[in-house]
N, C-alpha and C positions, 0 to 999 in steps of 0.2 A: 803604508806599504806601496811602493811602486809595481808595475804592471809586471815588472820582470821575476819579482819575488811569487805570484801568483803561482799557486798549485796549479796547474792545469794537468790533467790524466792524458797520458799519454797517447792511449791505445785510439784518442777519437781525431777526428781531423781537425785540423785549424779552419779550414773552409769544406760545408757541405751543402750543394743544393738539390733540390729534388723538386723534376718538372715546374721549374721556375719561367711564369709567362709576365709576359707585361706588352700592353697597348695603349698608346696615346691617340685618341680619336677611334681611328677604324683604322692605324697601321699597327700591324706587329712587329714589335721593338725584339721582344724574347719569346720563342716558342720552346718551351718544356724542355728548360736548360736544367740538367741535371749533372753531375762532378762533384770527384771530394779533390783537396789540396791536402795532403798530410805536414805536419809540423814541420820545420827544419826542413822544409825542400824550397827550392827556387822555381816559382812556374811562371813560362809564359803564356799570358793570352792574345793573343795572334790573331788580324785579320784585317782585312782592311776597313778603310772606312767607312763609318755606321753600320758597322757589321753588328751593333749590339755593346760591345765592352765597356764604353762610359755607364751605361743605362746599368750594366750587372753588376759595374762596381760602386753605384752611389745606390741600389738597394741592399751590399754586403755591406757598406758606412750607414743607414739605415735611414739615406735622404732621400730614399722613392721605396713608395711602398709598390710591390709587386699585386699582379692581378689576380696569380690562384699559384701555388706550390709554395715552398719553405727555401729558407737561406738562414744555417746557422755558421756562429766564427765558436770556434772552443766547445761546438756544444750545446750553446745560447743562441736562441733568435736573434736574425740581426737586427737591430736595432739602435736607438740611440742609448739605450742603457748599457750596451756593449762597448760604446765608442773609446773607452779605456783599453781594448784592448787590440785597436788597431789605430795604425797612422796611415792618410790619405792624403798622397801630393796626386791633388785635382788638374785634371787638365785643362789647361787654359784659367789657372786660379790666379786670382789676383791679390795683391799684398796690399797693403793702407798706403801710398804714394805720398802723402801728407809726414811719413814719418822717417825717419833715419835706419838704416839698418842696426845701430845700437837701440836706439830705442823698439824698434820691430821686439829685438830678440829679449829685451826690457818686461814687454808686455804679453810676449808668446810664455814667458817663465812664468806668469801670472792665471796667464789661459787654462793649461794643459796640469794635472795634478802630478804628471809624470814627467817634466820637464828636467833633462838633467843638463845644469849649466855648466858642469867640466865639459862633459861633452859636446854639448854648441861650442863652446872656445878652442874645443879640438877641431871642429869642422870648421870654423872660422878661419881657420891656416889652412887646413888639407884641400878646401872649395874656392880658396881666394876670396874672399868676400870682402871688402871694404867697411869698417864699422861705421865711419863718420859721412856717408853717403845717403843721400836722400833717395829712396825708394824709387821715385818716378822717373830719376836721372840713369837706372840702372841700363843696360843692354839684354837684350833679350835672353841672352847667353849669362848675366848675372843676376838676374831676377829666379831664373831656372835654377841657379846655383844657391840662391838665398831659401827658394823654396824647397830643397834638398835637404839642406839642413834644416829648417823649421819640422821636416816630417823626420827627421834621421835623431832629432834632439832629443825626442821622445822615445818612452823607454817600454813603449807598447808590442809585444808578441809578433803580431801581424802588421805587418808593411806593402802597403799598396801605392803600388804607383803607375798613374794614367799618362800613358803617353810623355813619358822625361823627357825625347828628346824631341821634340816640337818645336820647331823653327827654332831650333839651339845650334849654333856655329861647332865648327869640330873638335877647336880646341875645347870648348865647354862639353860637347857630348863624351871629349876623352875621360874628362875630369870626375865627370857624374858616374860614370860609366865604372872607372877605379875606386871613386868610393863605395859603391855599392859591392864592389868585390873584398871592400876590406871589410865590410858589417857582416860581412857572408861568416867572415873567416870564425866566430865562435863557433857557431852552427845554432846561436841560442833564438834567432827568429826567423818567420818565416818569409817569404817574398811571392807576392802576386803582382807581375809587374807586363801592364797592357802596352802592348806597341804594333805598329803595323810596319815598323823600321827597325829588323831584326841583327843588324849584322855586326853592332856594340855588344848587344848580349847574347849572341847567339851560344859563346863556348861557355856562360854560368848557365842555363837553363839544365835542370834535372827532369822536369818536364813539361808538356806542350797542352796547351787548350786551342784549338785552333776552331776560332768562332767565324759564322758569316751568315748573313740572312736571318740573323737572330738565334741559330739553330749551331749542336758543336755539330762541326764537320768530321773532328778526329780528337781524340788524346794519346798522347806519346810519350814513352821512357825514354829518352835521350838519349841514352848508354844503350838502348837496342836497335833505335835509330842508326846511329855510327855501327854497331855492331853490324847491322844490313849494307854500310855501304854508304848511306843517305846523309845529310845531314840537313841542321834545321831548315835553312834556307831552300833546298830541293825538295824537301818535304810541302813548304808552304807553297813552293811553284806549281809539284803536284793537285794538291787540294785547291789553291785559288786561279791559277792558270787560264 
C-alpha cells in the first residue's frame, strides 16, 4: 500500500507542534514554536535567514531531535518511523555526482517504498531533466530540478520543501515554481514550503508561518490578508522590516 492509499482522519492536522524548543550549544535555534498546518493546505514558512526554518523542518523529518515540546505529521510523533509519510527536498541537499540521472532515478525507485515511476517519467519532461547526464555536470538550476522530482516521485501526504529556489536561475525557479502548482491541483497533499524569497509563491500560499529569531512572529489566512488590502509580501516587510 502506498502512502496515498493510507487512511489518515481527517479532522487532525498534517503538521502539529506545541512549544517546540531546540539549542545547539547555548544558542537558541527554536523558542516554544507552536502551529498546526491542516491537510490539503499550502503553507509558507517565511523569514529570513536563520530565522530557525531548516532546524523546524529536519525535526518534523525526524533528523534533529528537539529539546522539550512535541512535533507531530498525521497525528504521529515525528520521527523516523513517520518518514513514509512525508517527502523532504533539503536545502542545500546533495545527489551522488558519481551517478547519471537515469541511474539516480534507478536507485531512488529502490530507496523509497512509495516511489511511483509513471510519475518521475512525467516530471522528467515537465522539469527538463536530462536522463543520460552525469550528476556532477549538472547546473545549479538542474540539480534543483532533479531534486524536485526525486521529492515530487514519491507518493507521501506531506511535502516539504526547504528553500527550492536557492541560487536557482529564473528560468529554473519558473519551472519549479509551475510544477508545484500543478501537484497542488488534486488537493490530495499537503505543502510546507520554507523560503525567505517570496515572490514565485507568494499567489499559492493558503497560509503564512512567519518565523524569526527562532520564535513565530505571526500566522496568516491569506484570503484575509488580501481581504485587508495587504498581501504576502507587505505583510513580511511589516513583521521583518
Amino acid at each position: 500500500m502506498n502512502s496515498r492509499d493510507l487512511l489518515l482522519p481527517q479532522d487532525i492536522p498534517a503538521v502539529q507542534c506545541e512549544a517546540l524548543s531546540l539549542h545547539v550549544k547555548t544558542k537558541k535555534i527554536l523558542d516554544a514554536i507552536s502551529f498546526q498546518i491542516p491537510q490539503g493546505s499550502i503553507t509558507g514558512l517565511l523569514g529570513p535567514n536563520g530565522a530557525g526554518k531548516s532546524s523546524l523542518l529536519r525535526i518534523l523529518a525526524g533528523l534533529t531531535q528537539p529539546d522539550s515540546g512535541t512535533a507531530h505529521i498525521f497525528g504521529k510523533p515525528a520521527g523516523v518511523d513517520q518518514l513514509g509519510l512525508l517527502s523532504l527536498l533539503p536545502d542545500r541537499g546533495q545527489l551522488p555526482g558519481w551517478l547519471t540521472v537515469e541511474q539516480w532515478l534507478y536507485y531512488a525507485g529502490g530507496i523509497y517504498p512509495d516511489w511511483d515511476d509513471s510519475r518521475a517519467a512525467q516530471l522528467l519532461e515537465q522539469l527538463k531533466v536530462r536522463q543520460g547526464t552525469m550528476i556532477s555536470t549538472l547546473s545549479r538550476g538542474e540539480e534543483a530540478r532533479l531534486q524536485l522530482l526525486t521529492c515530487l516521485s514519491r507518493q507521501a501526504p506531506l511535502i516539504i520543501l526547504d528553500e527550492p529556489f536557492t541560487g536557482v536561475d529564473l528560468i529554473s525557479r519558473e519551472v519549479i515554481a509551475s510544477t508545484v502548482v500543478g501537484e497542488l491541483a488534486d488537493g490530495t497533499r499537503t505543502f510546507l514550503i520554507a523560503t525567505h524569497d517570496i515572490r514565485e509563491m507568494e499567489l499559492l500560499f493558503d497560509r503564512l508561518i512567519l518565523i524569526g529569531g527562532g520564535r513565530i512572529q505571526a500566522i496568516e489566512d491569506v484570503d484575509a490578508l488580501r481581504t485587508s488590502g495587504k498581501s504576502v509580501e507587505s505583510r513580511y516587510r511589516e513583521v521583518f522590516a
